[in-house]
N, C-alpha and C positions, 0 to 999 in steps of 0.2 A: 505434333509435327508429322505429317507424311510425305513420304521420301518416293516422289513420283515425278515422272515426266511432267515440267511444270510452265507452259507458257508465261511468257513476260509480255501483258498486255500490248507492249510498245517496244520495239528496238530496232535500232539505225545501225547500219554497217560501220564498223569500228574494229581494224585488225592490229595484229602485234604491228606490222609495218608503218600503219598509219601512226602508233605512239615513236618508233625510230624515226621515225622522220620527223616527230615534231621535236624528240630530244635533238637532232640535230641541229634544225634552227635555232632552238633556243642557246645551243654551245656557240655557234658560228654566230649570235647577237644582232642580229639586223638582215633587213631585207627582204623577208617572208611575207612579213603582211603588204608590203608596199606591191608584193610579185601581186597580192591577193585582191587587192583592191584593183590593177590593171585587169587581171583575170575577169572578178565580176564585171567591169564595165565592161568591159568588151562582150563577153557571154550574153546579159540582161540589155546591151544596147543605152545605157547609161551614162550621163556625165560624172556624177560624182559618185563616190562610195566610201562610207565612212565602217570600222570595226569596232566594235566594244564589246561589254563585258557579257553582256545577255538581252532578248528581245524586251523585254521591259524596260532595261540600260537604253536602249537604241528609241524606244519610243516615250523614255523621257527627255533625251536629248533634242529630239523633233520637238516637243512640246514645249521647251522651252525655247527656240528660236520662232515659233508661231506666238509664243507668247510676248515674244521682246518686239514682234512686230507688229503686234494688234493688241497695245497693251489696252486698249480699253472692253478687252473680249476675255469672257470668264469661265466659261459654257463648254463642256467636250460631250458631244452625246456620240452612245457606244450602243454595240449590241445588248439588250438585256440580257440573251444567256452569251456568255463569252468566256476566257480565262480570267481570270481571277487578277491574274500582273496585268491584264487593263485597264480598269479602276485604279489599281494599284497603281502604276506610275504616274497617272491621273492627278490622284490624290498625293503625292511625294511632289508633285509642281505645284500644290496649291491650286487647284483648278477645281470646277463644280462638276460630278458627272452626272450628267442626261441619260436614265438607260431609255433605248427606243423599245417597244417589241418585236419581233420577229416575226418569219412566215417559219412555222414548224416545217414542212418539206425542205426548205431550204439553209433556213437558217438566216437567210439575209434578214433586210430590215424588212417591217412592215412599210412599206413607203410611205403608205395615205399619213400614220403616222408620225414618218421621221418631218414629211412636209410640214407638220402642224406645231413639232417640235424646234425647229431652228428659228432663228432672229436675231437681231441685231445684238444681245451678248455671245452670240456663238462664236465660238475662236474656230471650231474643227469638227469634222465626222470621222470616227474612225469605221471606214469598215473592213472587215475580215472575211477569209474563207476558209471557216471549221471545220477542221479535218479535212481538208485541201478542196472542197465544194466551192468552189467560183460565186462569187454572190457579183450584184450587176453594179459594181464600179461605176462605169460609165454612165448606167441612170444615175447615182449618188451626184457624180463630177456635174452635171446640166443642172441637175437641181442646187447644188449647193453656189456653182459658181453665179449662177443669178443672182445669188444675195451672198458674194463676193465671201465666202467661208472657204478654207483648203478641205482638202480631202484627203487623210490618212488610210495608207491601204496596208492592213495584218495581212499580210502571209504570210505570219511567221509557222504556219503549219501548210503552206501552198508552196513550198519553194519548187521551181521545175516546170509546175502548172502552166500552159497554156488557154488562153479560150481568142478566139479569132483574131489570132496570129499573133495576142501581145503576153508578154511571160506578166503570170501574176507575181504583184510587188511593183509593178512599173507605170499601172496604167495609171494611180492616183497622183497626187501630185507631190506626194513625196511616200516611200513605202520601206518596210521594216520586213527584216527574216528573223529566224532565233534557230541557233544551234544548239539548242541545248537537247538533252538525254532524249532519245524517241523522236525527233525531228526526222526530216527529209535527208537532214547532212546533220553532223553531230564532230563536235569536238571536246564534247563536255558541257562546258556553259558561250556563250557568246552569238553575239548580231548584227547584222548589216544594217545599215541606211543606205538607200537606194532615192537618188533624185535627179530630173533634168533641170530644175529651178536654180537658175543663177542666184537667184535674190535668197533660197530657202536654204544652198548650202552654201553661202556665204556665212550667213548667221550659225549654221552648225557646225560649221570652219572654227569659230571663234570658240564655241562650248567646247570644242573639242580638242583646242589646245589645251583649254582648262585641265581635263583631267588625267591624271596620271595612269600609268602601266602599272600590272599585277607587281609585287614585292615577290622577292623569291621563295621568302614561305609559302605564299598564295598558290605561285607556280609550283613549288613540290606536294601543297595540300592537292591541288587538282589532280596532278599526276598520279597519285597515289590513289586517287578515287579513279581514275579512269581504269588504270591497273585491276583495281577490283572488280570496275563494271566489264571489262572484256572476259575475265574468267566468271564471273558470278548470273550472267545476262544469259548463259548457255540453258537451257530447256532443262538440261539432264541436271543441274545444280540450282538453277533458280528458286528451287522448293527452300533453300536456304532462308534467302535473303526473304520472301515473301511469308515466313513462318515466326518471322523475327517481327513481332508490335512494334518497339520502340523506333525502328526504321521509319514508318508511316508511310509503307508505299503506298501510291495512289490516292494519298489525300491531298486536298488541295487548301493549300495556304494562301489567305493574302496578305503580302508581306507590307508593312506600315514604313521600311523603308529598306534599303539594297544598296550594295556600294554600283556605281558608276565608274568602271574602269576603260580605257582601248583596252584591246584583243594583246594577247601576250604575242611573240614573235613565236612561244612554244605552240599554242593554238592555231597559229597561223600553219607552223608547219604541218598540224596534224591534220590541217583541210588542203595539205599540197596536192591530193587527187581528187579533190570535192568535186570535179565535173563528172568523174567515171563513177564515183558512187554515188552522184546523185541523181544519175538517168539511170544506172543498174537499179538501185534501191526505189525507183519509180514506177520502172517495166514489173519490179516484182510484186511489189503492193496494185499494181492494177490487174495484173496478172489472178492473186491471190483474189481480190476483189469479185472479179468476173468465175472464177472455180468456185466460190462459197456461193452466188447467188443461183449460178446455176446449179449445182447441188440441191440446193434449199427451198429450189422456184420461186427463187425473191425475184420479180420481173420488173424492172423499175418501166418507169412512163416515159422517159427521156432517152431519144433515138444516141446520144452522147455519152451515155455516163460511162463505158468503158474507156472514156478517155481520160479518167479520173485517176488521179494517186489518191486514194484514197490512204490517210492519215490512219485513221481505226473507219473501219464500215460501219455507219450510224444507223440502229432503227427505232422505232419508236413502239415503244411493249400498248396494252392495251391499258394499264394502271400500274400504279407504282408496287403494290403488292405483286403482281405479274413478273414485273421489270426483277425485283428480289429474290423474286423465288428463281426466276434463270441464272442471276449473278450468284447465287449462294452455291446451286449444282454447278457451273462453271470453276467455284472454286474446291469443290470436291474432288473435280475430276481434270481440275489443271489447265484446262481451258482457254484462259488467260481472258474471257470477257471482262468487261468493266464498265463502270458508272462512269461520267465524268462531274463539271461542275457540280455539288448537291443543290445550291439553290441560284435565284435569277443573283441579277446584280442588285435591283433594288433590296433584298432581302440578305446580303451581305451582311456580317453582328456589326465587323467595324464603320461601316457606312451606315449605320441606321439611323444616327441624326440626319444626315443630310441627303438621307431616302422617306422621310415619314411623308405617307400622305400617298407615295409613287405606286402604282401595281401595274404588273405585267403579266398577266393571266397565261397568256402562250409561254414564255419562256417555263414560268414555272413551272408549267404544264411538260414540258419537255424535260426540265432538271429532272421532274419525277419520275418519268417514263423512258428516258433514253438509256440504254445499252448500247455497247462497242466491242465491233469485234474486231482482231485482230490482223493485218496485212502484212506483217514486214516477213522480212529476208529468212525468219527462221523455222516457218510454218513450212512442216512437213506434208506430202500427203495425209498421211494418217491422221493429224492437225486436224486439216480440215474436213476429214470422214467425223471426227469427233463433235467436232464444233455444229457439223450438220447435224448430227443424232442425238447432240441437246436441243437443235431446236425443232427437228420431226417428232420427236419426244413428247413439246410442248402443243403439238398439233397443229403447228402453224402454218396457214397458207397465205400466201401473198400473191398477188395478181394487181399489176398496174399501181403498183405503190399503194394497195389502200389492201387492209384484210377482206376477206370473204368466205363463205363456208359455215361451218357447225357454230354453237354458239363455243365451244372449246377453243377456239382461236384464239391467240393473246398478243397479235398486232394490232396495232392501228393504222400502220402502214410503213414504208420505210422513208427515211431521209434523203433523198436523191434530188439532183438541181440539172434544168435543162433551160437552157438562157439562151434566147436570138443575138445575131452579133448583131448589133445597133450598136454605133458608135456616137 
């Protein structure tokens, strides 16, 4: 155990005030989430907005009103590299998941591919923008709507996100947020549905009476863990919790199934200033963003990217032994770098029935390679002198997104997205 200044890969703005105000709605019993829902539609420009329990809750509740409406569609194709609770709630509706590959710079989909991939079993596309990167919706929505398929849009890691004047999460035809821990906005656990489809929140109108609100245990387990993460989430004390195995920080689970709750009224209050921390918490991850690359002379290609919250700054090492040997000195020295997903989606353990035969060479190639570095609210300068002198260290040069220089270099370039507004 070494007892050092310790970044937390991830952390979302969460104060003592914000837990007072959510124990008070939850005393006062009503109203909170109801203020929350007018709040979102009005903000996002939306007709409906549904809350529940977490963004995998929210985008099983989509999947099953697409599923009651095209019951003869069976097919959800997804990012191959993506989180893990997308397959996941995928799979908990009963549904077959399609991974597409990707474009590594981006992240979005291969298109030539997704093309070749959809048909007449497709119920849905989801796509997403990892670690708040904008992938092009708007191609997705032309191509899918020609052969009459919806378009699920993840931002659950883009909340805030702008790209030619529409907030990401609004442009697909129905889209999901996730508040949970290291988000854009954070309440603990919990997620929006966001849609202008009469026809799509009718049907998630009905799911949604279906299920029931957190039990009061639920609500004092959560509180009690929020309580923790406000004192424990701190730099100068995180060497704790991230010294502790049985924790499993940073591993990624995919979970076989999840309860499906609405948003407690106590959660609702803890997001009663979620518009001021979630444009503070946005300026400062873009902020942080644009001081680490320029320190580092990471020069992306794209005349835009500092318009980016970036979620964690994605780059891509030059091999996976590379990618390790940074992540292992990161955790020597507190760092707070991090791996994300370890494998594609087809290479999932619990999917590999109904992945055999599938390969996705990009993603995998990314699972191996990618490191993340750190944006939020609690990076100090010094942070980021640190975070630059692991990677000057490594020799690295970057120019124009792509490595160049000695053969000691250990990028391949960085993850950065520059998209035309075509609508």
């Amino acid at each position: 155990m070494k007892i050092q200044r310790t970044l937390p890969p991830t952390a979302t703005l969460l104060s003592w005030d914000d837990l007072w105000d959510g124990m008070r709605a939850w005393v006062a019993g009503g109203g909170a989430l109801k203020q929350r829902e007018k709040e979102f539609s009005a903000y996002f420009g939306v007709r409906h907005v549904f809350f529940v329990s977490s963004g995998k809750a929210a985008l099983y509740l989509i999947l099953r009103a697409l599923q009651s409406l095209n019951p003869g569609r069976d097919q959800v194709v997804i990012p191959a590299y993506t989180c893990f609770s997308v397959p996941s709630a995928v799979v908990k509706t009963g549904l077959r998941v399609i991974p597409c590959d990707i474009d590594p710079d981006t992240f979005d989909f291969d298109h030539a591919q997704l093309q070749r991939l959809i048909g007449p079993r497709t119920l849905c596309v989801v796509a997403g923008h990892l670690f708040g990167i904008p992938s092009d919706i708007s191609g997705v929505k032309r191509l899918c709507h020609s052969h009459g398929i919806a378009v699920i849009e993840d931002a659950a890691q883009a909340m805030g996100g702008v790209v030619c004047d529409s907030q990401l999460g609004t442009i697909g035809d129905v889209g999901f947020y996730s508040f949970g821990r290291g988000k854009n906005i954070t309440c603990g656990t919990g997620g929006g549905i966001l849609t202008n489809s009469e026809t799509i929140a009718a049907v998630i109108g009905k799911e949604y009476e279906r299920i029931s609100s957190p039990t009061t245990m639920e609500n004092v387990s959560e509180c009690l863990k929020l309580l923790i993460q406000v004192i424990l989430i701190r730099p100068s004390l995180y060497w704790i919790p991230s010294a502790l195995p049985f924790l499993k920080l940073g591993e990624t689970v995919f979970y076989k199934d999840f309860p499906v709750h609405r948003l407690s009224e106590y959660k609702a209050g803890i997001l009663k200033q979620w518009r001021q921390r979630l444009e503070r918490s946005n300026r400062i991850r873009k902020e942080n963003a644009f001081a680490i690359c320029e320190m580092a002379k990471i020069k992306p290609t794209m005349k835009s990217w500092e318009s980016i919250s970036f979620l964690r700054l994605p780059l891509l090492m030059r091999d996976k032994e590379m990618r390790n040997k940074l992540f292992r000195a990161s955790q020597d020295t507190g760092a707070g770098l991090s791996r994300m997903y370890p494998v594609p989606v087809n290479e999932i353990a619990e999917m590999e029935a109904q992945m055999e035969g599938m390969n996705c060479p990009v993603a995998k190639s990314v699972a191996d390679r990618l490191i993340n570095i750190p944006t939020h609210w609690l990076l100090l300068q010094s942070d980021r002198e640190r975070i630059c002198a692991l990677l000057s260290h490594s020799s690295l040069s970057v120019e124009r997104g792509r490595c160049h220089g000695d053969k000691s270099a250990h990028f391949d370039g960085g993850a950065f997205v520059s998209r035309n507004c075509q609508q």
